[in-house]
C-alpha positions as a Markdown table, in Angstrom:
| # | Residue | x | y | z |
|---|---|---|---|---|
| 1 | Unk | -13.9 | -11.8 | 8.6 |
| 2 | Unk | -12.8 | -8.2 | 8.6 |
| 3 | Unk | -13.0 | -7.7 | 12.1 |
| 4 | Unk | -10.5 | -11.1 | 12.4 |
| 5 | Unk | -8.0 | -9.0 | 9.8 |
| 6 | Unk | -8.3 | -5.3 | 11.9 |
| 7 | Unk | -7.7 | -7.6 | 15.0 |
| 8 | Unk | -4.0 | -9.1 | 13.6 |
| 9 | Unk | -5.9 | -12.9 | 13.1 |
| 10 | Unk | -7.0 | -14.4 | 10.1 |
| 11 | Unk | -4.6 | -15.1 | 7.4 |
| 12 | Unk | -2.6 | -12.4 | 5.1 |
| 13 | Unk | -4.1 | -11.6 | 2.3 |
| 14 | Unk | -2.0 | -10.6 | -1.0 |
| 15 | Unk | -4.2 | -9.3 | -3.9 |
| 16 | Unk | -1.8 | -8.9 | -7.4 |
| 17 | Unk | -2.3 | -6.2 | -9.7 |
| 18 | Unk | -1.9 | -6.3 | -13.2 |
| 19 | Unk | 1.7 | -6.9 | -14.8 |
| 20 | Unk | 1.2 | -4.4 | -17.6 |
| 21 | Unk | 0.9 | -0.3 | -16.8 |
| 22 | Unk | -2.1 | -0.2 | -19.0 |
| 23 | Unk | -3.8 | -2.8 | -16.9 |
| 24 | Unk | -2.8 | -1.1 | -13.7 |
| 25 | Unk | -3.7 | 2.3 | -14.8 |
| 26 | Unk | -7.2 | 1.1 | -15.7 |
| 27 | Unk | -7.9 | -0.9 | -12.4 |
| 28 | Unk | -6.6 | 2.1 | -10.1 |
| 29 | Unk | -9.3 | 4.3 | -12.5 |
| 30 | Unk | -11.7 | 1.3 | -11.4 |
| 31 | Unk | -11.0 | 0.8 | -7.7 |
| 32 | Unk | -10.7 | 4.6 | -7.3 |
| 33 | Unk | -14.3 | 5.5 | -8.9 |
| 34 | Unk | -16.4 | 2.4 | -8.3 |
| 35 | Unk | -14.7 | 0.9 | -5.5 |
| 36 | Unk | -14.2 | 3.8 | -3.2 |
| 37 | Unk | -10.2 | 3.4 | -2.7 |
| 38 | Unk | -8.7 | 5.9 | -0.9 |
| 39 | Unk | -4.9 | 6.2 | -1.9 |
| 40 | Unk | -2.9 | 7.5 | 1.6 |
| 41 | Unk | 0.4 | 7.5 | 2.8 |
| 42 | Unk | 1.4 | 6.2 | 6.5 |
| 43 | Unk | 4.3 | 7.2 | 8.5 |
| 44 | Unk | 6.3 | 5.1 | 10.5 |
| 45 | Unk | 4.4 | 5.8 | 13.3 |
| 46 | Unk | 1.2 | 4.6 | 11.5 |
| 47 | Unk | -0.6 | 7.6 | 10.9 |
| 48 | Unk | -2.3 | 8.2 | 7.6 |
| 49 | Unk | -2.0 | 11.5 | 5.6 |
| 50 | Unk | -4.5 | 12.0 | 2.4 |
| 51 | Unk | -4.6 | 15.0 | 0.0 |
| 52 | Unk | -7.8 | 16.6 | 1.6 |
| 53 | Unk | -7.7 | 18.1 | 5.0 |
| 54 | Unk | -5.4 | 20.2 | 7.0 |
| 55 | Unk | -1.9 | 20.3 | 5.7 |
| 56 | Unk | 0.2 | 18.0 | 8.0 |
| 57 | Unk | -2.6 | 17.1 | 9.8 |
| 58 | Unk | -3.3 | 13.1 | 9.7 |
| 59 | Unk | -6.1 | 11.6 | 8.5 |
| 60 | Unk | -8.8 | 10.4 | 11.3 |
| 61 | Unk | -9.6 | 7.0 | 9.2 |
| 62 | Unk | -13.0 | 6.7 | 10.1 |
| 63 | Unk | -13.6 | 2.6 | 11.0 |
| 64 | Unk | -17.4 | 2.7 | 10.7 |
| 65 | Unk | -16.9 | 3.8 | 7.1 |
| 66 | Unk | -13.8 | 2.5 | 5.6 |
| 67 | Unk | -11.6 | -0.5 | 6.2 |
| 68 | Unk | -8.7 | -1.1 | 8.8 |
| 69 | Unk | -8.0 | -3.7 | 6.0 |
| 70 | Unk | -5.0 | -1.5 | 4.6 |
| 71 | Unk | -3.1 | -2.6 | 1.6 |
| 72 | Unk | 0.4 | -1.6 | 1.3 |
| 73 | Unk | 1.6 | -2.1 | -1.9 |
| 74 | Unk | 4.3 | -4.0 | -3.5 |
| 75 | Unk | 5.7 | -3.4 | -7.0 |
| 76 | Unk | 5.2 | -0.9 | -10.0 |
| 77 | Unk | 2.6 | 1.4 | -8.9 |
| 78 | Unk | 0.2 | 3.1 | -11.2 |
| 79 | Unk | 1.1 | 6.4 | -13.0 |
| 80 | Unk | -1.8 | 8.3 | -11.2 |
| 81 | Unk | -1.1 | 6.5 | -8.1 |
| 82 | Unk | 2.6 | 8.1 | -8.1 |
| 83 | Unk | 0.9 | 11.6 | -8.9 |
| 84 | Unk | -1.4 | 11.0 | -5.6 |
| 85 | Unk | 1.5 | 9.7 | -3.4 |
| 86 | Unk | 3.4 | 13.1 | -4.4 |
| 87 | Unk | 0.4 | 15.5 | -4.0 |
| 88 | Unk | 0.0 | 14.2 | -0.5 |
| 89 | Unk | 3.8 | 15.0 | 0.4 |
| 90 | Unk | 3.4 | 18.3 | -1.1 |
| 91 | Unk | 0.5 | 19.0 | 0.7 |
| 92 | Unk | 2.3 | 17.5 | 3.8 |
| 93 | Unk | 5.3 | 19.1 | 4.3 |
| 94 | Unk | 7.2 | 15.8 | 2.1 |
| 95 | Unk | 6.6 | 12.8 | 4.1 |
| 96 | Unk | 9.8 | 11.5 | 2.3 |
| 97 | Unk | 9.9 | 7.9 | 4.1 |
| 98 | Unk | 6.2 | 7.4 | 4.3 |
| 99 | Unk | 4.6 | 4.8 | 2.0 |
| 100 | Unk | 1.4 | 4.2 | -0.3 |
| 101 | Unk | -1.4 | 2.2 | 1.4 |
| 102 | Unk | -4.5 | 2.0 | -0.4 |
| 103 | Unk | -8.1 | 1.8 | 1.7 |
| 104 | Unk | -11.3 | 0.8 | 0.8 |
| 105 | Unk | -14.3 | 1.1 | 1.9 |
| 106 | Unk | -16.0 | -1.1 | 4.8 |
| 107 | Unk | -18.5 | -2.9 | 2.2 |
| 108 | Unk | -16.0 | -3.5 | -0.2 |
| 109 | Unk | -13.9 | -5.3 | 2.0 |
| 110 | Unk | -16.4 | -7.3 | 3.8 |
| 111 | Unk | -17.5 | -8.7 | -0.4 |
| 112 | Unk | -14.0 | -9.4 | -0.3 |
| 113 | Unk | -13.2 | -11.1 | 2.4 |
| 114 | Unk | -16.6 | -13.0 | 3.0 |
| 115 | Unk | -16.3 | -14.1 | -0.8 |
| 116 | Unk | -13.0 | -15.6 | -0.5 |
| 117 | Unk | -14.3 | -17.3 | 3.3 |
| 118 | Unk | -16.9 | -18.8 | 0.9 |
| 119 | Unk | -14.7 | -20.0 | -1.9 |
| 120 | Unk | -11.7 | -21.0 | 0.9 |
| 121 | Unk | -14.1 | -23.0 | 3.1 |
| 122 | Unk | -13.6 | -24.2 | 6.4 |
| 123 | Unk | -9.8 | -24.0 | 6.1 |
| 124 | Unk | -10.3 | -20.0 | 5.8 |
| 125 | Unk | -10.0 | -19.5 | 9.7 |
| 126 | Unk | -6.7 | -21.6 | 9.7 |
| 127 | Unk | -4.8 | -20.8 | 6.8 |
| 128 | Unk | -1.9 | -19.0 | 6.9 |
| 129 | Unk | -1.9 | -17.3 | 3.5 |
| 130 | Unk | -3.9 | -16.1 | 0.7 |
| 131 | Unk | -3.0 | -14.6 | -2.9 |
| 132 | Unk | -5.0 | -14.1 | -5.6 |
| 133 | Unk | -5.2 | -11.3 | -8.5 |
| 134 | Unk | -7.4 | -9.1 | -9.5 |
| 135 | Unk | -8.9 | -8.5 | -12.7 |
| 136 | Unk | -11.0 | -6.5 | -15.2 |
| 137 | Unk | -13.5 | -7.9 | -17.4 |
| 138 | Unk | -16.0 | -6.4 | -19.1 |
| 139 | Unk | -15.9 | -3.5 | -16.9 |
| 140 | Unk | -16.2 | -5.6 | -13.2 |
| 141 | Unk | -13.6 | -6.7 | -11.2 |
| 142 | Unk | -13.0 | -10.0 | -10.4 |
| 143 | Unk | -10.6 | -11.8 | -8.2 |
| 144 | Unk | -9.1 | -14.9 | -9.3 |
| 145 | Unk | -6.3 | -17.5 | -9.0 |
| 146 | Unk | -6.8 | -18.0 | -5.9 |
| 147 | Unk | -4.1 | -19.6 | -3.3 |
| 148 | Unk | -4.7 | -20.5 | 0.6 |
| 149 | Unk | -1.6 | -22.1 | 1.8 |
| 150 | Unk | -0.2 | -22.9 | -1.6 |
| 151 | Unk | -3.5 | -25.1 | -2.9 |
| 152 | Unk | -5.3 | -23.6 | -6.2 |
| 153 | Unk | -8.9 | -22.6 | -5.2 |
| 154 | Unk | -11.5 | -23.3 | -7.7 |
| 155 | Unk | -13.7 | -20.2 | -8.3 |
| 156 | Unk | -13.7 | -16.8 | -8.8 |
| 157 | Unk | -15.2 | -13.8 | -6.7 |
| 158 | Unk | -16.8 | -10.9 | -8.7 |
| 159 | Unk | -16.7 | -7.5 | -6.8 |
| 160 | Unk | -19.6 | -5.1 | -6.3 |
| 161 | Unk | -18.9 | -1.5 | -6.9 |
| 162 | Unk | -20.4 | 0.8 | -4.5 |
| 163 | Unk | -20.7 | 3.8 | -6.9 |
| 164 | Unk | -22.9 | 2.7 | -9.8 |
| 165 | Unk | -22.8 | 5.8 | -11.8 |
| 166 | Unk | -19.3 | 6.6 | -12.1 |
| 167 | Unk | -19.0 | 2.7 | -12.7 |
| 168 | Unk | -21.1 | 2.4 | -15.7 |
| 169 | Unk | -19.3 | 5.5 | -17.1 |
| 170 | Unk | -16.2 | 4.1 | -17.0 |
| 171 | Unk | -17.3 | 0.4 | -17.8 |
| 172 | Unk | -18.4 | 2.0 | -21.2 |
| 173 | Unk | -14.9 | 4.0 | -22.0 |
């Protein structure tokens, strides 16, 4: 299923955050230290910039590692996702028009995306369009209300994290 995304086939895929800042604040905590998410920005020619490395040297996203899945965001973004986006256009030379994208890890988005295949069903390879949101409880994260092509999907997808120890640290704050 990831491949089909990286490839430009397979449906697009919209994953809400929360409406409230607190909400958002804790799930980029979350998808930052259990998840592996990788804020970046991109340039209009599509190169990625992150706050480590050589100043105003793009990022070489490495695809055996993390996802070509990238999320640009839409909406109110996290306080500390803000304070990422700026470092990185300090540390770059400003990057005024480039935007946030967020990346993730390869395993992450292959629980993802197989999970909603397996809760979409047969219909996965032909819809057009997913949503869903994503939520916290009880220290996971699980994605629910679920949409392919405007019909409600019963079932909801619990993620893995693929850093257990910083996980249950923060599960327990």
């Amino acid at each position: 299923m990831l491949r089909l995304l990286e490839f430009g086939s397979g449906p697009t895929i919209e994953l809400a955050w929360p409406d409230s800042a607190g909400h958002r604040e804790s799930l980029f905590a979350l998808l930052g230290q259990c998840f592996g998410m990788q804020v970046a920005l991109m340039d209009a020619d599509g190169r990625l910039y992150v706050a480590e490395g050589q100043p105003n040297t793009p990022w070489n996203l490495n695809l055996d590692r993390f996802s070509g899945f990238i999320r640009e965001p839409a909406g109110e973004l996290s306080r500390q996702e803000r304070q990422v986006a700026e470092q990185i256009r300090a540390r770059h030379g400003g990057l005024v028009s480039a935007s946030p994208v967020r990346v993730f890890p390869r395993t992450v988005d292959a629980h993802l995306l197989g999970g909603l295949r397996r809760l979409v069903g047969e219909s996965y390879t032909t819809a057009q369009a997913i949503q869903a949101r994503y939520r916290i409880s009880g220290g996971r994260l699980v994605v629910e209300r679920i949409v392919a092509d405007g019909r409600m999907i019963q079932g909801r997808l619990e993620l893995p994290p693929v850093a257990r120890g910083a996980c249950r640290r923060l599960a327990r704050t």
